[in-house]
C-alpha positions in Angstrom: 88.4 91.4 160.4 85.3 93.5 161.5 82.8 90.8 159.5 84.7 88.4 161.3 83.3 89.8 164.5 80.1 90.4 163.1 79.8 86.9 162.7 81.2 85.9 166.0 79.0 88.3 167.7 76.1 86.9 165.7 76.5 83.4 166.8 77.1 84.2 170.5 73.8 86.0 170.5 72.3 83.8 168.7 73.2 81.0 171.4 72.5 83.4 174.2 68.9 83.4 172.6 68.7 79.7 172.1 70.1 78.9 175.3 67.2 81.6 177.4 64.2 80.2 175.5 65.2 76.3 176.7 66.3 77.3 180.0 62.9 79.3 180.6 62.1 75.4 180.1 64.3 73.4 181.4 64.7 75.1 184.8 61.5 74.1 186.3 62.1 70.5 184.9 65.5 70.6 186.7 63.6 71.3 190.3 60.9 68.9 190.0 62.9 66.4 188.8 65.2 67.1 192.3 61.8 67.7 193.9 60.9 64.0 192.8 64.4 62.3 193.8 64.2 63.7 197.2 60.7 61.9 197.8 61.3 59.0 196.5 58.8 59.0 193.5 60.8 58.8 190.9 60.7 54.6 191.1 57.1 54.9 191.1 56.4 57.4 188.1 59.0 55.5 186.0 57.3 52.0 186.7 54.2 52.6 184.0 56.7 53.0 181.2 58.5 50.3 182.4 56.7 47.8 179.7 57.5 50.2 176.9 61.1 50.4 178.0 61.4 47.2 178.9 60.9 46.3 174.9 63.4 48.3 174.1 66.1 47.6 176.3 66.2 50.4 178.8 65.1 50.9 182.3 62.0 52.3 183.6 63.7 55.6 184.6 64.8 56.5 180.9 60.9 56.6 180.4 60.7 59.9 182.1 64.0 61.1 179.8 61.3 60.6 176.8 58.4 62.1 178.5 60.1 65.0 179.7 61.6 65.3 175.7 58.2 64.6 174.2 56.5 67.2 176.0 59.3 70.0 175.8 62.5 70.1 174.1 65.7 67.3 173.6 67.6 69.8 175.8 65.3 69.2 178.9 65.5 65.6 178.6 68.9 65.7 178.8 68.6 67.4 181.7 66.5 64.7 183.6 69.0 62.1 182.2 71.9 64.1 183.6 70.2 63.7 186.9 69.7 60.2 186.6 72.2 58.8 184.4 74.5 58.1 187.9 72.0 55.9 189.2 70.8 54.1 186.1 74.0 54.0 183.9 73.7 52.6 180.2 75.8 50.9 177.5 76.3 52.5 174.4 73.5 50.5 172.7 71.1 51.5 175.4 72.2 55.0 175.0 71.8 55.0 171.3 68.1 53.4 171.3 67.4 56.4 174.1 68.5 59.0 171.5 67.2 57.7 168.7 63.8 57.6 170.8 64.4 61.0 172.0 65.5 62.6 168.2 62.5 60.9 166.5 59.8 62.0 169.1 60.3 65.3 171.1 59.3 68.6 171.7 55.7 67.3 169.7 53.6 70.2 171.2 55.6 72.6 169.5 56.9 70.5 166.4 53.5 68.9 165.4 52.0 72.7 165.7 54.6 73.7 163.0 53.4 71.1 160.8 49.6 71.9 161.5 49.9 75.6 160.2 51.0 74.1 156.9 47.3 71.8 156.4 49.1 68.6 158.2 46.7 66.7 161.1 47.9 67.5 164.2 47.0 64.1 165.5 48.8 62.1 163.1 52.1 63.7 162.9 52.0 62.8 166.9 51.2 59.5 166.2 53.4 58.8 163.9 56.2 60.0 165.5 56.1 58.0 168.4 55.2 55.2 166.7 58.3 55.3 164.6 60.2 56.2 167.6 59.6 53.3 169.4 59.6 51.1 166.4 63.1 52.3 165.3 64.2 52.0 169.2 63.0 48.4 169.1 64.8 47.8 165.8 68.0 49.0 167.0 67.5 47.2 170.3 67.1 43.9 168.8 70.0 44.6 166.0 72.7 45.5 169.1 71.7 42.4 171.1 71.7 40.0 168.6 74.9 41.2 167.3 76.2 41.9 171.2 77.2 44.9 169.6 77.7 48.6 171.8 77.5 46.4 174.8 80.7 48.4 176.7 79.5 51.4 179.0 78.1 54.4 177.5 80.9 57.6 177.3 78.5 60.1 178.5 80.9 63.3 178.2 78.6 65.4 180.2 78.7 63.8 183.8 78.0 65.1 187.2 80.5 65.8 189.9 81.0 62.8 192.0 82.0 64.6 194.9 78.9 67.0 194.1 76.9 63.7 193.9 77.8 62.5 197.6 77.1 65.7 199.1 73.5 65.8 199.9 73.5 70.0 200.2 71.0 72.0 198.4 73.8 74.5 197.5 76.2 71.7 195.8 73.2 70.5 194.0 72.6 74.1 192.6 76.0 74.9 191.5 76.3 71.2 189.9 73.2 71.8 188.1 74.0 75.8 187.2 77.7 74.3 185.8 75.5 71.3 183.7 73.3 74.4 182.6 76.6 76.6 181.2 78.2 73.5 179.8 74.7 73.3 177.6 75.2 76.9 176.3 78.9 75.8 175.6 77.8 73.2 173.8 74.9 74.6 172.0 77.4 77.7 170.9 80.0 74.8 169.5 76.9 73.6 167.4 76.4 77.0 166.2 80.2 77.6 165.2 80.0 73.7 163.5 77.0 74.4 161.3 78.5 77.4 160.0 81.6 76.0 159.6 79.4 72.7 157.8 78.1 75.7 155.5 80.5 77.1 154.6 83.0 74.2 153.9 79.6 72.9 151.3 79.2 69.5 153.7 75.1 70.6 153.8 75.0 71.2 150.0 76.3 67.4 149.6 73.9 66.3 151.6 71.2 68.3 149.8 72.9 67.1 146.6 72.5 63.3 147.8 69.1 63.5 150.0 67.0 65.2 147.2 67.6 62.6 144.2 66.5 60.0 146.9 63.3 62.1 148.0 62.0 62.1 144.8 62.6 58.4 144.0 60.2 57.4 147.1 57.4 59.9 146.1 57.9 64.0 147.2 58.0 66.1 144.5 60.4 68.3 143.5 59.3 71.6 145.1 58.6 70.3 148.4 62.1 68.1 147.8 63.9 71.0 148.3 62.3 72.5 151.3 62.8 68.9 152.9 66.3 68.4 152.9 66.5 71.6 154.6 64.7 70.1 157.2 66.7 66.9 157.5 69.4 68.4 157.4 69.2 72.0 159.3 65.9 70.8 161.4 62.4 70.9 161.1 62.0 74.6 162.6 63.9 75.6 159.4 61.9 73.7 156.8 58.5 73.7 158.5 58.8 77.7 158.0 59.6 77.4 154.1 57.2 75.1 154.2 54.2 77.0 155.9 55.6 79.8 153.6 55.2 77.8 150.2 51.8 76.5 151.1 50.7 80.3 152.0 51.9 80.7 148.4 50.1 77.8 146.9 53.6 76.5 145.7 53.3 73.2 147.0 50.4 70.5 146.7 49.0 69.2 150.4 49.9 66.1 149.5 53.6 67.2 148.9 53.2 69.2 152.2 52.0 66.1 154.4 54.4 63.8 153.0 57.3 66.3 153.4 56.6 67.0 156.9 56.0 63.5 158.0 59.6 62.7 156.7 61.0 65.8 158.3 59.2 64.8 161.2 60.6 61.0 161.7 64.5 62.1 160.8 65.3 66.5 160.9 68.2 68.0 162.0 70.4 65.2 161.0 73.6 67.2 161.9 73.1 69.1 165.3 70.6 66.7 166.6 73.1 63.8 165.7 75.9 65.6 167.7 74.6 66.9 170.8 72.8 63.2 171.6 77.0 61.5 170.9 77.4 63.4 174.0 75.4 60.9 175.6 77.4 58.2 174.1 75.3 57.4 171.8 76.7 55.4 168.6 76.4 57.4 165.1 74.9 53.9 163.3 72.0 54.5 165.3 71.3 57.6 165.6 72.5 58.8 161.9 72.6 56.0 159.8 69.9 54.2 161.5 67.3 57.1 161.7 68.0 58.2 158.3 67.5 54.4 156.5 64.5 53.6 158.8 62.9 57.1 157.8 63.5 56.8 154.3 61.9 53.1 154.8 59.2 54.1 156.5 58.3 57.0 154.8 58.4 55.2 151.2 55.5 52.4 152.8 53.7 55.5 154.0 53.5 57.0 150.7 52.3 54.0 148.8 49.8 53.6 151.5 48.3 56.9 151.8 47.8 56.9 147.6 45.7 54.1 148.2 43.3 55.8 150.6 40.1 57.1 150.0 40.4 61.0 149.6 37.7 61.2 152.9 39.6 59.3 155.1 43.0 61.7 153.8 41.5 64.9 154.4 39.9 64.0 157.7 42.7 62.1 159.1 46.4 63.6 157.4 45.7 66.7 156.0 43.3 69.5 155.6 41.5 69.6 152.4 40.5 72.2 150.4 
């Protein structure tokens, strides 16, 4: 009973922890996102990325739901997209493309930095995350409208107060906001108790057993294998830090190291990523099955290709040679 509440009380702080460190974030996103709506300028910032959206099937306004993910964390972009979600409502296909967007390219400041301590370029892994962002977005865009599948409204299960909505008061907003803000450190504690749960039940050892035969078939070798499935599966914080750790060690070859974080990068986290973005109603074929193929894909073209480049152009332009 008392390592029962050892673990209970471990969780809760560890969500209280979680929870402080994004809302130091997401806060100030919250009020200049209000800021924004109040003056009118959110038509105006959305309309550069409307051409991008626009080839993926969403509206301008979902642009600044990616921005604001790319530059800080998935949590703050579901922020923004809570405040603008009653405005610009979404099927479920155009929800999934904006998730999958969002889980293949966010919080790349941070992310890509991980990946730069262990001898990866900077500049690439940011590149080639938004390119496979938007390339898997435009995939799944064009799959869901040939098919005229996910065309019924999205089921976003985090929605704000109607009521709250029609009255214009600063206070309303605040306490709509405060109440979206708890809901986000109810849901990030539920993730907590799931992946513990996941653990201990052995769902994330299947999934290592079946990722890591399939790792090694497209080209990462077996020590960084190992480290990688951690990553797609638990999230790239996780295996970027066993990685940076192994390659402090000399464990694990730079070529192992660039072509395990470039996988982690496109597809981590692959079960508390994939459920907080359902809350948006966002359909698991995209955003699991979809990410994980299309990374696996793209990944095994990457491989063959970067074998084929001249050892100059590799250590000047995806890792840092030695």
């Amino acid at each position: 009973m008392r390592s029962l509440i050892t673990v209970i009380k471990d969780i809760f702080r560890d969500a209280v922890s979680a929870s402080y460190e994004m809302f130091k974030v997401m806060i100030p996103v919250i009020i200049v996102v209000k800021l924004l709506q109040e003056l009118g300028l959110i038509a105006y910032l959305a309309w550069p990325l409307k051409p991008i959206m626009g080839l993926v099937g969403l509206p301008a306004e979902m642009g600044l739901v990616w921005a604001t993910a790319i530059v800080n964390t998935t949590y703050a972009g579901l922020i923004v997209f809570l405040s603008l979600v009653g405005d610009t409502p979404l099927t479920a296909a155009q929800a999934t493309v904006l998730a999958a967007l969002i889980l293949v390219a966010h919080a790349l400041p941070m992310e890509s930095s991980i990946a730069r301590r262990s001898g990866a370029r900077f500049l690439f892994q940011c590149v080639i995350r938004l390119a496979g962002a938007f390339t898997l977005g435009w995939l799944l865009n064009r799959i869901y409208t040939a098919t005229g599948a996910l065309q019924e409204p999205a089921t976003v299960l985090f929605r704000m107060d109607p009521q709250a909505a029609a009255d214009p008061s600063l206070a309303t907003w605040a306490m709509d906001q405060g109440m979206n803000l708890l809901s986000i450190f109810g849901v990030i504690l539920a993730l907590l108790v799931m992946m513990r749960l996941l653990d201990i039940l052995g769902v994330i050892r299947l999934m290592n057993t079946i990722l890591r035969p399939i790792l090694k078939l497209i080209g990462i070798g077996t020590k960084a294998s190992a480290i990688t499935v951690i990553g797609l599966t638990m999230g790239l914080s996780y295996g970027g830090g066993l990685i940076i750790s192994e390659a402090r060690k000399g464990n694990v070859g730079k070529e192992d190291i660039f072509y395990s974080l470039t996988l982690m990068g496109l597809c981590h986290s692959l079960i508390e990523d994939t459920l907080l973005l359902a809350l948006i109603g966002a359909h698991f074929s995209g955003i699991f099955w979809g990410r994980l193929i299309f990374a696996i894909v793209a990944m095994a073209a990457i491989v063959q290709v970067v074998r084929r480049l001249p050892p100059r152009i590799q250590n000047t332009y995806l890792w840092v040679g030695k």
